[in-house]
GUVO-749767 format. One record per residue (C-alpha): x, y, z; residue in three letters. Coordinates in Angstrom, 1 decimal. Layout:
REM residues N
+--------+--------+--------+--------+
|   east |  north |     up | residu |
+--------+--------+--------+--------+
|      X |      Y |      Z |    Ala |
...
+--------+--------+--------+--------+
//
This chain:
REM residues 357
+--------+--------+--------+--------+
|   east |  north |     up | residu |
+--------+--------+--------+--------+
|  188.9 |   19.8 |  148.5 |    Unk |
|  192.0 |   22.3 |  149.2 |    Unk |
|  194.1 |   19.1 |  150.2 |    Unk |
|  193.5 |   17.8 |  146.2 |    Unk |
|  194.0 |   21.1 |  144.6 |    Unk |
|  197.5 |   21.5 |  146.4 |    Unk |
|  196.1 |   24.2 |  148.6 |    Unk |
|  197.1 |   24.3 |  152.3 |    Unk |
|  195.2 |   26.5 |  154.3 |    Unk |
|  193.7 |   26.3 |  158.4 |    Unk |
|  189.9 |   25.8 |  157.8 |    Unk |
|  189.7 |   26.6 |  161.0 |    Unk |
|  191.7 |   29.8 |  161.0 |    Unk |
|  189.8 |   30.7 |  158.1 |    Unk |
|  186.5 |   29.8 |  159.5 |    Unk |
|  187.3 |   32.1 |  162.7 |    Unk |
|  189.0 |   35.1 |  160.7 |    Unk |
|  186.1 |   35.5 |  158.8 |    Unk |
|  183.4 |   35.1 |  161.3 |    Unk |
|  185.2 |   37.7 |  163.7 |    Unk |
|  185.0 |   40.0 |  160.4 |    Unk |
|  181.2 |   39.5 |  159.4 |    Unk |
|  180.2 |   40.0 |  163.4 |    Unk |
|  181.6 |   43.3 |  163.1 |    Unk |
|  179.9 |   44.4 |  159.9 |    Unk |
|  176.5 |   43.5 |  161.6 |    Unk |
|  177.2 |   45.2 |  164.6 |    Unk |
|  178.4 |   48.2 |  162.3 |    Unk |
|  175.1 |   48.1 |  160.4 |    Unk |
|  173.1 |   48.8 |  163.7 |    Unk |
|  174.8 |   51.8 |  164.8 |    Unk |
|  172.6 |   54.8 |  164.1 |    Unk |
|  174.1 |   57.1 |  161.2 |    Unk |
|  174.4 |   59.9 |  163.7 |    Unk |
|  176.7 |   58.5 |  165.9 |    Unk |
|  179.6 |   59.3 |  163.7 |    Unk |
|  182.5 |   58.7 |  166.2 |    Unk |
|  181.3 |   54.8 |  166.6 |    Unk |
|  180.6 |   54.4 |  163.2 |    Unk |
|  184.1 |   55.6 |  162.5 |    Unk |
|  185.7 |   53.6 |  165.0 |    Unk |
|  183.8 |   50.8 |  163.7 |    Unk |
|  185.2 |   51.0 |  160.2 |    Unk |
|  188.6 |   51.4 |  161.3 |    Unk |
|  188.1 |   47.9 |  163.3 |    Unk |
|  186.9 |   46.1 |  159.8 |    Unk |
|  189.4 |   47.7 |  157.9 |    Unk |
|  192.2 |   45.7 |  160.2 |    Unk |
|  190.0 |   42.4 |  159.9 |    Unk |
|  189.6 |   42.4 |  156.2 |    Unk |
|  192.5 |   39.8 |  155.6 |    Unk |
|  189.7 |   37.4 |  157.2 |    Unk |
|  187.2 |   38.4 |  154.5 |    Unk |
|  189.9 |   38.5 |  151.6 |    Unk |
|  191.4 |   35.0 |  152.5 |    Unk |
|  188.0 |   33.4 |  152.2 |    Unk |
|  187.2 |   35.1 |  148.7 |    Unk |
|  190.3 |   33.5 |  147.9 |    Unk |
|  188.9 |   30.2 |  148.0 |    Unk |
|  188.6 |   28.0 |  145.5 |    Unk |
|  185.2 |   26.2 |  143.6 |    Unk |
|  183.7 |   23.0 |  144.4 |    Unk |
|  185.5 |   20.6 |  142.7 |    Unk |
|  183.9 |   17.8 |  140.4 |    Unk |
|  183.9 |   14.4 |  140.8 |    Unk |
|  185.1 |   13.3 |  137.6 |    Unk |
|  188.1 |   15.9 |  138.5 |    Unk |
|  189.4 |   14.1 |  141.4 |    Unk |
|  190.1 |   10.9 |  138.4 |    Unk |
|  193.6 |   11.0 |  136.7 |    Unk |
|  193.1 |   11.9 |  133.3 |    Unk |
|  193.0 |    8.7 |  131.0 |    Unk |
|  194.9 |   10.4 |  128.4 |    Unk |
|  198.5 |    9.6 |  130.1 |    Unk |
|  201.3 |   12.2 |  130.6 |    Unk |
|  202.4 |   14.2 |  127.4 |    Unk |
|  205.5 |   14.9 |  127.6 |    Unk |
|  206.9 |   16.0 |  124.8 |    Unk |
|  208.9 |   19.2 |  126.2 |    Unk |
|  208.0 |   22.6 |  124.6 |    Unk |
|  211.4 |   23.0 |  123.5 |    Unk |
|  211.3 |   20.3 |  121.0 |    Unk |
|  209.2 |   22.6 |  118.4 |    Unk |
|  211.4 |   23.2 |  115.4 |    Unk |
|  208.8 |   25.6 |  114.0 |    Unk |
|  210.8 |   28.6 |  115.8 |    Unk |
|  214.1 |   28.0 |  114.4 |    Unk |
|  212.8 |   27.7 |  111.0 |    Unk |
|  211.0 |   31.2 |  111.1 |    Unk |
|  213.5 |   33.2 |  112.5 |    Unk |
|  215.9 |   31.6 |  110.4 |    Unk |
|  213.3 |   32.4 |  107.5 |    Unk |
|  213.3 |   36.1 |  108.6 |    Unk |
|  209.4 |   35.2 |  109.1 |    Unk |
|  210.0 |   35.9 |  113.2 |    Unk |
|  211.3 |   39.0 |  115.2 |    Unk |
|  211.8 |   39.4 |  118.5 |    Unk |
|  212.3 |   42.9 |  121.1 |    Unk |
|  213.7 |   42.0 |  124.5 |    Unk |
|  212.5 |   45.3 |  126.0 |    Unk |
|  210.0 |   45.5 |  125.9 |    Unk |
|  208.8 |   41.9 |  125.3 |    Unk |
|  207.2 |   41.7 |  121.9 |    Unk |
|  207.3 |   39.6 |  118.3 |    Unk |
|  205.8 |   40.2 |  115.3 |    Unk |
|  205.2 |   37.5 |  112.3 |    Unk |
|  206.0 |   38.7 |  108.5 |    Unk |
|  204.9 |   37.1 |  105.7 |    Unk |
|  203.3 |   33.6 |  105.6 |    Unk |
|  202.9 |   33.5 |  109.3 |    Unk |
|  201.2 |   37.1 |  109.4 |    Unk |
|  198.7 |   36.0 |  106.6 |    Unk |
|  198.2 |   32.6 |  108.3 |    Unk |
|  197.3 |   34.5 |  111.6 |    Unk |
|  194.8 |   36.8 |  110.1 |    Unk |
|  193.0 |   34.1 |  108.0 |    Unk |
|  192.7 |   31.9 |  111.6 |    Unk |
|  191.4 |   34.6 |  113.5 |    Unk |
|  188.9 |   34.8 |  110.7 |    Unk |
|  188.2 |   31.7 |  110.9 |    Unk |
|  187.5 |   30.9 |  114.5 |    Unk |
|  185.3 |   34.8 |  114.3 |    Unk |
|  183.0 |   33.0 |  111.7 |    Unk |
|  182.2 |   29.6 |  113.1 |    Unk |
|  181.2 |   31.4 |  116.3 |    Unk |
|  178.8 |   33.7 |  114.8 |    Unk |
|  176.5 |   31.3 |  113.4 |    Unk |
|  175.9 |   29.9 |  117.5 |    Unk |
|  176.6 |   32.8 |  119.5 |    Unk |
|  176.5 |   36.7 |  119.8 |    Unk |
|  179.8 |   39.1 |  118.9 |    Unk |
|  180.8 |   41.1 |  121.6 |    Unk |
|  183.5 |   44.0 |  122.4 |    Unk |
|  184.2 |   43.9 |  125.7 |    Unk |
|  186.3 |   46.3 |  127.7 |    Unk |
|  190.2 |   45.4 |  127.5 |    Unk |
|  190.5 |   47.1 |  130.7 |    Unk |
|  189.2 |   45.6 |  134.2 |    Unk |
|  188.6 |   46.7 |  137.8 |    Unk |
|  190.4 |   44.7 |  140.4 |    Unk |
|  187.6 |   44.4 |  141.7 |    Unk |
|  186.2 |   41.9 |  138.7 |    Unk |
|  189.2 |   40.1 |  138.4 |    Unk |
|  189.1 |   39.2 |  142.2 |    Unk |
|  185.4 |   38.3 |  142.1 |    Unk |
|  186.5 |   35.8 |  139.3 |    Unk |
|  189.4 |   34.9 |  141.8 |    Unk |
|  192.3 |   35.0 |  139.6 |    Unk |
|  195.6 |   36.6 |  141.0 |    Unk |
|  196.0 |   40.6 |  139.8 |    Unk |
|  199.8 |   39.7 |  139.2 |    Unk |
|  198.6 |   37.9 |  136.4 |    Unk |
|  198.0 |   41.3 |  134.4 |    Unk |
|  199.4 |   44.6 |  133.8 |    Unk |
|  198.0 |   47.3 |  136.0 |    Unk |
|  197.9 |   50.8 |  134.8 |    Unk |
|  196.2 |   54.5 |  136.2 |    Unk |
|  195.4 |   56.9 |  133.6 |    Unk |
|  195.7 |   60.3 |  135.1 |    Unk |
|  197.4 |   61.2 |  138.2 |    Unk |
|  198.3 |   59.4 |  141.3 |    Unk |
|  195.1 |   58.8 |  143.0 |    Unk |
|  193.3 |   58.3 |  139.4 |    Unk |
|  191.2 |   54.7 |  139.2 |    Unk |
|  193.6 |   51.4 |  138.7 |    Unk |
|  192.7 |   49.4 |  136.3 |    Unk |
|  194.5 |   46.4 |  134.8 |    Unk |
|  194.7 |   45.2 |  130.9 |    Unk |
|  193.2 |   42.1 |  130.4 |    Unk |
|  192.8 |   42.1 |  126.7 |    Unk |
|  189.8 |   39.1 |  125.2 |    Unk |
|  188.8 |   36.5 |  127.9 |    Unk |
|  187.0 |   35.4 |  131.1 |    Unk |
|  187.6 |   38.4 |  132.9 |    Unk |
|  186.6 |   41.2 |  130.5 |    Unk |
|  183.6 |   39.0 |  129.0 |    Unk |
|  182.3 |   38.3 |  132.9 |    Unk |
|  182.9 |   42.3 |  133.9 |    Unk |
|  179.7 |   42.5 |  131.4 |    Unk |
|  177.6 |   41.1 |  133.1 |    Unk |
|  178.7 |   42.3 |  136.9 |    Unk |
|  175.4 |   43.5 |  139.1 |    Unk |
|  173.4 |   42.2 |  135.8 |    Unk |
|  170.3 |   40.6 |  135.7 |    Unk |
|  170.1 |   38.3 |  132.0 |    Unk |
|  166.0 |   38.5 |  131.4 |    Unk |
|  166.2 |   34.9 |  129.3 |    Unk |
|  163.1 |   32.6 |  128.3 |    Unk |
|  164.3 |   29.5 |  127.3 |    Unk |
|  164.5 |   27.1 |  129.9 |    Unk |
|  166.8 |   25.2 |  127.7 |    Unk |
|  169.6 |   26.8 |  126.4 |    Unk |
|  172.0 |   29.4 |  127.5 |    Unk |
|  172.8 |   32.5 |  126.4 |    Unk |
|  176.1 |   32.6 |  124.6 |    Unk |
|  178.5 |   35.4 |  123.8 |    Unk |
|  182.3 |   35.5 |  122.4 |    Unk |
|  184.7 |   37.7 |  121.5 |    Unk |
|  188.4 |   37.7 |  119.8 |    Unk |
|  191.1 |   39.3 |  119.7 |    Unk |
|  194.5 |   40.1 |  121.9 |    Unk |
|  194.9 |   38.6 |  125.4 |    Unk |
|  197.6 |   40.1 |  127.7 |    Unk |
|  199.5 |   38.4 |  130.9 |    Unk |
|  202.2 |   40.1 |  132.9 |    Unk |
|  203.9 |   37.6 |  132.1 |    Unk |
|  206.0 |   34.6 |  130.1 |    Unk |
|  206.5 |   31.2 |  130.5 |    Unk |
|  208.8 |   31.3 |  133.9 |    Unk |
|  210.4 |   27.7 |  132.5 |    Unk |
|  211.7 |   28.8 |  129.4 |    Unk |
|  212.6 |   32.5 |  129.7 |    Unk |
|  214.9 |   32.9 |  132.4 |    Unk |
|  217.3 |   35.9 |  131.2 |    Unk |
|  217.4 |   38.4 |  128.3 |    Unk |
|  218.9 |   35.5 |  126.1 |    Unk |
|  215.9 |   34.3 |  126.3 |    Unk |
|  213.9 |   37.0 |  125.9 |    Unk |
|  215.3 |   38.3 |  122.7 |    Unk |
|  214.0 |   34.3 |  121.3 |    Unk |
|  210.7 |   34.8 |  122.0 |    Unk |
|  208.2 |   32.3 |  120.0 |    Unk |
|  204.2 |   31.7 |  119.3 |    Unk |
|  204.5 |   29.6 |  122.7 |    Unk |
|  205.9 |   32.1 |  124.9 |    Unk |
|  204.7 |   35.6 |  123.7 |    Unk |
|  203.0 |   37.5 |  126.5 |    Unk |
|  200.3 |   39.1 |  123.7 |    Unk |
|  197.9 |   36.4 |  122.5 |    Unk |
|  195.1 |   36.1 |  120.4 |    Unk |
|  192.6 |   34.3 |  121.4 |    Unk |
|  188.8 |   33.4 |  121.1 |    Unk |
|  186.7 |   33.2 |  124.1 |    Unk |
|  183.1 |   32.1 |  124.7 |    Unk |
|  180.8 |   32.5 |  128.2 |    Unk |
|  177.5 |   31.0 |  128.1 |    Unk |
|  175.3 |   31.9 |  130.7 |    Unk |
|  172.6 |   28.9 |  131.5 |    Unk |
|  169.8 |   29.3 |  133.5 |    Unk |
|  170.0 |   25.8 |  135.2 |    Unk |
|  172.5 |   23.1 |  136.0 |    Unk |
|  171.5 |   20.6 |  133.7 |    Unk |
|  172.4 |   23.3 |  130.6 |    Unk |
|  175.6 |   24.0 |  132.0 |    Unk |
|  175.9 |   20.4 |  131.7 |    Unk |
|  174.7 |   19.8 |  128.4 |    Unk |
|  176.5 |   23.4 |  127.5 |    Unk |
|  180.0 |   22.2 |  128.0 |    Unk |
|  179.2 |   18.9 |  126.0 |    Unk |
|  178.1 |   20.9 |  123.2 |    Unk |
|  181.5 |   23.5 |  123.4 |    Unk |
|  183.6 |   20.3 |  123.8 |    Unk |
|  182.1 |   19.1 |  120.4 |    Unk |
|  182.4 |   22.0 |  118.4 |    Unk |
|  185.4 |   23.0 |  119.0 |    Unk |
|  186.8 |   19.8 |  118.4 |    Unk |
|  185.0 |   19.5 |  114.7 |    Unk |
|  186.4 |   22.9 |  114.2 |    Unk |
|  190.5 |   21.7 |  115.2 |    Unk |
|  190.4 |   18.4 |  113.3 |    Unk |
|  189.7 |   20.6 |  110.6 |    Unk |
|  193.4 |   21.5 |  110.4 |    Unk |
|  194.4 |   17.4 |  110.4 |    Unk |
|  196.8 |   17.8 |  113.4 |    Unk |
|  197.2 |   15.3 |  116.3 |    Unk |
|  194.7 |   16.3 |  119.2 |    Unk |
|  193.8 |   14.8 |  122.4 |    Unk |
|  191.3 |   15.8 |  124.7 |    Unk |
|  192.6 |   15.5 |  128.5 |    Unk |
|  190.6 |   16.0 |  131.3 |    Unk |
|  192.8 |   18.2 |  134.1 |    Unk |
|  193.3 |   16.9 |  137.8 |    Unk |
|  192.1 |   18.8 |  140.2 |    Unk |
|  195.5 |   20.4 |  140.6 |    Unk |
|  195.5 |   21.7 |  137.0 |    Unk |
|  192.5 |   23.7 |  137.7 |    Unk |
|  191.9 |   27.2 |  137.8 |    Unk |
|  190.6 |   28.3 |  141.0 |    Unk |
|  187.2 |   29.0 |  139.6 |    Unk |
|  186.7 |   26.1 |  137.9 |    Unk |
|  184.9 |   22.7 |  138.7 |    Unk |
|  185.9 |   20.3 |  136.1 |    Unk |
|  187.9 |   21.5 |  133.2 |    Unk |
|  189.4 |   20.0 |  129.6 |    Unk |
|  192.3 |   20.6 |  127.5 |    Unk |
|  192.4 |   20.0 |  123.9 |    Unk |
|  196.3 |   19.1 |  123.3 |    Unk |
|  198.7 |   19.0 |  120.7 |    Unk |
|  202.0 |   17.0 |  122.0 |    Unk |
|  202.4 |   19.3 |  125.4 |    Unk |
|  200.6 |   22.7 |  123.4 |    Unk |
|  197.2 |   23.4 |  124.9 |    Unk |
|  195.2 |   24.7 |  121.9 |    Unk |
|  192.0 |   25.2 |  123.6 |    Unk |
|  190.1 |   24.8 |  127.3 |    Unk |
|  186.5 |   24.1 |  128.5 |    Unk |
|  185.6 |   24.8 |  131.5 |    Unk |
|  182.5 |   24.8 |  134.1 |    Unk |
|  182.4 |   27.0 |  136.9 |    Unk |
|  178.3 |   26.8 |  138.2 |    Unk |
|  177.1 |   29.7 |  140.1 |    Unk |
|  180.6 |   30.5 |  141.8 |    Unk |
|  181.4 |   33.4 |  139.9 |    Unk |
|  177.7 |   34.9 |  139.6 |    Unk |
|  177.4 |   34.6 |  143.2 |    Unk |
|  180.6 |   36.5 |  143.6 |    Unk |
|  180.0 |   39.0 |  140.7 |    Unk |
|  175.5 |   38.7 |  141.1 |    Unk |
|  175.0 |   37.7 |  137.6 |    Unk |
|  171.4 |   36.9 |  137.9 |    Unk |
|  168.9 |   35.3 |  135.3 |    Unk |
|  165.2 |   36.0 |  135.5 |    Unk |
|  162.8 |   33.0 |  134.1 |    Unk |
|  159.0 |   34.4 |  134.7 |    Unk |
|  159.8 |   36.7 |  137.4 |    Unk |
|  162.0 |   34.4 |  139.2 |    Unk |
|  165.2 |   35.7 |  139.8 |    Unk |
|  168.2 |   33.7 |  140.2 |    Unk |
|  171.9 |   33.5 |  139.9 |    Unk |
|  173.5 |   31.8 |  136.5 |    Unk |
|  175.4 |   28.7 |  135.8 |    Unk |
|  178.7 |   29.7 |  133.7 |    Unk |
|  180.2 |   27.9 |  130.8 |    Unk |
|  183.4 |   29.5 |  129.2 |    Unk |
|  185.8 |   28.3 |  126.3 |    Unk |
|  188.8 |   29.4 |  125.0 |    Unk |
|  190.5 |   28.9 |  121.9 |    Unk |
|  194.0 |   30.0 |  121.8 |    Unk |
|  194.7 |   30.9 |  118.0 |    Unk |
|  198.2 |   31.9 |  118.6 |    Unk |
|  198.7 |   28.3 |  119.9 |    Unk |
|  196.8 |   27.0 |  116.9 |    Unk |
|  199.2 |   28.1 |  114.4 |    Unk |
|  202.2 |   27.1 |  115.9 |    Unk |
|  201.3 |   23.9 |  115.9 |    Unk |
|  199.8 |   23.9 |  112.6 |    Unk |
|  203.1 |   25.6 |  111.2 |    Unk |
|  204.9 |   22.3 |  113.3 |    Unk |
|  203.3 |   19.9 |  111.6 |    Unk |
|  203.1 |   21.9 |  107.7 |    Unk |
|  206.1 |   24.4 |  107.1 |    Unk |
|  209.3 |   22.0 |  108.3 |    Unk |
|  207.4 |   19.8 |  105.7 |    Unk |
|  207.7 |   23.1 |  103.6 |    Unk |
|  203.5 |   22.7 |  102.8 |    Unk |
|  202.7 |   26.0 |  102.7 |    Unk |
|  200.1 |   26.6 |  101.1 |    Unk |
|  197.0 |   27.8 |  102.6 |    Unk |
|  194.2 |   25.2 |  103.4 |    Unk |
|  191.1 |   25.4 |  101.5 |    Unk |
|  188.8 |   25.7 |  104.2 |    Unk |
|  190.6 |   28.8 |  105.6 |    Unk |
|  190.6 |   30.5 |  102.1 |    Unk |
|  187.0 |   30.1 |  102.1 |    Unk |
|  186.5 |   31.6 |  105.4 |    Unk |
|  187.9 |   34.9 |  104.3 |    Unk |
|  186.2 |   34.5 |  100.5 |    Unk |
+--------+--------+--------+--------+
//
């Protein structure tokens, strides 16, 4: 399983890391509270074996069958830099750009366009799942349980140095799963899940290595490489396998009525087990050329067993099965301004009007 996601680890060094670590918690747990200097001594002992209990939480989910196939899709390979969208906008005074720090902002037709999407996408969800406001800020902690890397987002402490750190996260997996940490989902429907989105800014510490390698760069920032996203995201929490299942057939649907909506060429391509996030089983991409517009993803019960996100179904408790989805809008309207403003069709599609009527 490591071998086929591109991992290389020692099992074995793993296996005898962590073991040496969990002995010593057990023997910890049976010294007697009053025998403080042993306890102490103990805790200082599991303190310098942790690295065997942190390298194991770093591994990854079971992995899928159908995600050890190559996808049948082929390779698109239409390179990033190709979209003449960009030039057009700045060129149009409709783009601006901030090296330091990293920022753009969209004026005119593109700023309208982004409001009425985000609209959009905020609607269609409502009528099959519940609005939620999650936190935009996130214990390590969380995003460790969920076993993404904590370079991924911008840590912060509010106060002084010992104060709590927390890292910005913005609308996604992380800050929609830090809901539901140590939660128990009381749900009576054996057949469907419980489904909640949100919307709004997503954050990374980061931009596309590949295409912004100085301040040149920087100062040209586009809809493709902008650190600051907005994006919808959706977690359903099923209460058995065979939902989760039927869950992420359902997502996969609707979201794909919902694109061909905006008449642009898509293609569904299921990602190789290297492609896949470390939490994730089996995993598709909704493409346009090389633009990932949107992602659907199962996961099971790996990250309720890590973060024990329980359901109860008549007094039986047990942990979840977790669906998520992501829509990335920013992503959605540079394509759609790819394949309508070089064209100079600008005008608003009727079905996005409507939306905001």
């Amino acid at each position: 399983m490591l071998e086929i996601r591109g991992i290389e680890n020692d099992v074995n060094e793993l296996e005898t890391n962590y073991i040496k670590w969990w002995q010593t918690y057990e023997r910890m747990l049976q010294i007697s509270a009053e025998d403080k200097t042993l306890k102490a001594a103990y805790k200082t002992k599991l303190r310098s074996l942790s690295q065997g209990l942190l390298d194991t939480l770093q591994l990854p989910n079971d992995i899928a069958s159908c995600s050890y196939e190559s996808s049948e899709d082929g390779d698109l390979d239409i390179e990033l830099a190709k979209q003449k969208h960009t030039e057009y906008l700045y060129a149009a005074g409709m783009l601006k750009s901030t090296s330091h720090p990293p920022s753009l902002n969209v004026v005119g037709y593109p700023a309208l366009l982004a409001f009425l999407l985000e609209q959009f996408f905020s609607d269609s969800f409502r009528t099959i799942g519940t609005l939620v406001l999650p936190s935009c800020f996130v214990r390590p902690a969380v995003i460790e349980g969920v076993n993404i890397s904590l370079e991924t987002y911008l840590p912060f402490t509010d106060g002084p140095d010992n104060a709590v750190l927390m890292y910005l996260t913005g609308h996604g997996l992380v800050s929609l799963a830090s809901l539901f940490v140590r939660k128990v989902v009381s749900y009576h429907s054996a057949k469907d899940p419980l489904r909640v989105f949100s919307v709004g800014c997503a954050y990374s510490n980061f931009i596309f290595p590949n295409r912004c390698a100085d301040d040149c760069c920087l100062s040209k920032l586009d809809l493709l490489t902008v650190p600051q996203r907005t994006k919808l995201a959706v977690l359903s929490i099923c209460p058995r396998e065979e939902v989760e299942a039927n869950e992420y057939t359902f997502m996969k649907e609707y979201i794909d009525n919902l694109m061909h909506k905006f008449d642009l060429p898509l293609k569904f391509k299921r990602l190789k087990a290297k492609e896949l996030y470390n939490y994730e089983s089996e995993a598709e991409s909704l493409m346009y050329k090389d633009i990932e517009l949107a992602r659907i993803s199962r996961s099971g019960e790996y990250i309720p067993r890590r973060l024990n996100i329980m359901m109860k179904e008549k007094e039986v408790l047990h942990f979840s099965f977790l669906n998520y989805a992501e829509i990335d809008i920013t992503s959605v309207m540079a394509a759609f301004l790819e394949e309508n403003i070089i064209q100079k069709r600008t005008d608003i599609p009727d079905f996005l009007n409507d939306s905001y009527n």
